[in-house]
Phi, psi and omega in degrees: 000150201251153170267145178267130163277142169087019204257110190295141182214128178242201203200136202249158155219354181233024182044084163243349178073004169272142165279129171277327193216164159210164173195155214242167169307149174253138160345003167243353190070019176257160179238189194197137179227110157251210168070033179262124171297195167298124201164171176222124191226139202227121180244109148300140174270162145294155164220113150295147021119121157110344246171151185223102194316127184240000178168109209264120145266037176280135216210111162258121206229166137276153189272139189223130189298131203072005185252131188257162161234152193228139147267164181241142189279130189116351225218130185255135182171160189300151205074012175219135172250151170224134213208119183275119169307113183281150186243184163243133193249117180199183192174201161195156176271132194208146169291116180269056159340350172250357181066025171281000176081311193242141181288108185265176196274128193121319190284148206247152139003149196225088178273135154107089186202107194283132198243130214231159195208109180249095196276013203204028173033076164235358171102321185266127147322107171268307162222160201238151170236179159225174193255145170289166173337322200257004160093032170238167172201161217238109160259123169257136171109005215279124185262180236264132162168161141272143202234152167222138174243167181168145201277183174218082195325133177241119186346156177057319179276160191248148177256122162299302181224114155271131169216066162306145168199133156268131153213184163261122165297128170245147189314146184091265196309102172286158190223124185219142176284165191238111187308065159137027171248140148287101179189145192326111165139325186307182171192117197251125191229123155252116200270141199204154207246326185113180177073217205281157166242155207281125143028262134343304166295304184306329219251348189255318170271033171304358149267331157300345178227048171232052162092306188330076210261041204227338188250096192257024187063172164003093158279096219284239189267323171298354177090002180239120169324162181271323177307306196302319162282004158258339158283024204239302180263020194012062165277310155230175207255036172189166183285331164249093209270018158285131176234148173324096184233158190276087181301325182265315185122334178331343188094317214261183143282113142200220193279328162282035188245181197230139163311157183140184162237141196265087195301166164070358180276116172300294215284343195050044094343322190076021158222139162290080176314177165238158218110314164305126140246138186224147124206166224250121164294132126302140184311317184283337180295318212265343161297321251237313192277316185300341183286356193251160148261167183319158154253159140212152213075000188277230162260125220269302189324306188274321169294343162286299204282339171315299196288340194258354180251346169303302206293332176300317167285352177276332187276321168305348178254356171133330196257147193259109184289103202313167163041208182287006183297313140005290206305284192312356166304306174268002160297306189304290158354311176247013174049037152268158180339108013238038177238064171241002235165104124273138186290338194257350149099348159305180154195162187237044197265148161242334167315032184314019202179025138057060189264307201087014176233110172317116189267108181253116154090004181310323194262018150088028184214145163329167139097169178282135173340161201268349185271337176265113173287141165290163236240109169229186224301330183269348154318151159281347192274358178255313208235031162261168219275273197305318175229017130303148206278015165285329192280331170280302186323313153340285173307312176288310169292009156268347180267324181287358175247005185074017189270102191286120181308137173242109189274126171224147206234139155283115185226142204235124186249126172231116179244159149057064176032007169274157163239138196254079141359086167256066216252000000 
């Protein structure tokens, strides 16, 4: 611990409780009053704004002739102070909108969002802030102590990163999150409503549906997975939601299937009941395709097959998709009945070889066999009014996206010459 230079120290000489003389510390931190008669003298320090007494040597003597008095260096006892730099604590709140534990660029601040402070380790918010416009927030001023900072959960949100921190304060050293960082003082939320998950979410989180049970996503500060906190907050409903499906078609699960998702398993079993159209992703294909994006105008194939492998894994999490959509996802997908016959000769089978395994990547490249063309928006296997798949692609990305259909009927009332709009 350092000696302070410049630190005013007085000297009362006539006990009026007023300073009579001051004089400040030298670059090693000792001060001197010398030359004192006879008298009774009381030496105090100053205290400034910012700083905190940690050992007060204010010392009242009568003067005894020839006797000098000393603090001694090194040593807290009267005439020598000891005194703490307050530090400041701060840090921000930010929307993880991809639910990934990390702040990525683009995801943005979280204003008004209450940030908590426990000065006495009891567990309870001794004081609280909320955060500004830019998602930060401040404790100042903060004296000598253990400190816990810590969020305060808000309905619909999942906390992504916690980034609680106990510490001991030390003089001086202030402690700050780092603005578009995960990292301790910060705090990350993801907002989730219930029902299906997005696309986007499965493509941020390819360790929740990859077999792995060693790949839990993020670890914040506390030491907890993100997988832990999300089966917690019941965004899914196991750390892993790939489940054991039957890959070759044989009927039975065993060592000889292949990891992947089974598009068209209504039950989420992993066998093609009957009644069932399935067919089977590889797991590296179904990363590889859900990891992509949409087009427009592009290929109508991959974007159907994104949302139909979306939708297989929202059912594998718990959630169920009105009538028959799965199923008709996976007929349109193998050309089956009655989305076997277009007049222009389109289609939308990715089964080129009739397997039961979608040929993704057959010809040793990105993309679908070279023999299934991509498929665009002005085909009839997309856009014919009746069996074309744009009108199931609709449905699934209203189901992976929550969007609930809205019919709205107008009725035109007329009293007294007013008209009342009802919808």
């Amino acid at each position: 611990e350092q000696a302070i230079s410049g630190w005013t120290i007085y000297l009362d000489t006539d006990e009026d409780g007023t300073p009579d003389q001051s004089t400040t510390t030298d670059g090693n931190g000792p001060y001197i009053y010398t030359n004192l008669g006879p008298g009774t003298y009381t030496v105090t320090e100053a205290m400034p704004a910012g700083w905190t007494n940690t050992y007060d040597g204010e010392h009242t003597f009568d003067a005894v002739s020839g006797t000098d008095l000393a603090g001694t260096e090194g040593v807290a006892e009267p005439l020598n102070f000891g005194n703490f730099d307050n530090i400041d604590v701060s840090g921000y709140k930010w929307d993880d909108a991809d639910g990934d534990g990390v702040w990525d660029e683009g995801e943005q601040a979280i204003s008004g969002w209450t940030i908590n402070l426990d000065t006495d380790q009891d567990g309870i918010a001794d004081q609280s802030v909320v955060t500004d416009g830019n998602g930060y927030y401040e404790f100042s001023d903060l004296g000598p102590g253990t400190y816990s900072v810590f969020e305060t959960q808000q309905t619909n949100w999942t906390n992504t990163y916690d980034g609680s921190l106990t510490f001991d304060a030390v003089s001086g050293n202030d402690l700050a999150g780092t603005e578009g960082v995960a990292e301790a003082l910060n705090f990350g939320n993801y907002y989730y409503v219930g029902n299906a998950l997005t696309p986007g979410f499965w493509s941020n989180h390819l360790w929740a549906w990859d077999g792995d049970p060693e790949t839990d996503g993020s670890v914040d500060q506390q030491g907890r997975s993100l997988a832990s906190k999300l089966v917690e907050a019941e965004v899914l409903s196991s750390e892993d939601v790939l489940i054991p499906v039957d890959s070759n078609g044989d009927g039975i699960i065993d060592e000889n299937d292949e990891a992947g998702v089974l598009v068209g398993d209504a039950n989420a079993n992993g066998l093609t009941d009957e009644g069932e159209t399935t067919i089977f992703f590889e797991l590296d294909d179904a990363q590889e395709i859900i990891s992509g994006t949409a087009g427009d105008g592009g290929d109508k194939l991959t974007d159907f097959a994104r949302h139909a492998l979306a939708t297989q894994l929202n059912i594998n999490n718990g959630e169920s998709p009105d009538d028959d959509l799965i199923t008709d996802a996976a007929k349109w997908l193998t050309g089956t009945a009655p989305y076997d016959s277009y007049a222009d000769g389109s289609t939308g089978d990715v089964d080129w070889d009739d397997d039961g395994i979608a040929d993704w990547q057959s010809n040793g490249n990105s993309g679908w066999h070279q023999h299934v063309d991509y498929l665009d928006a002005s085909d009839d296997a997309w856009s014919d009014d009746e069996y074309g798949g744009e009108e199931i692609f609709s449905m699934l990305v209203s189901f992976n996206e929550n969007e609930v259909p809205v019919i709205t009927t107008t009725t035109t009332m007329e009293a007294d010459g007013d008209t009342t709009l009802i919808g």
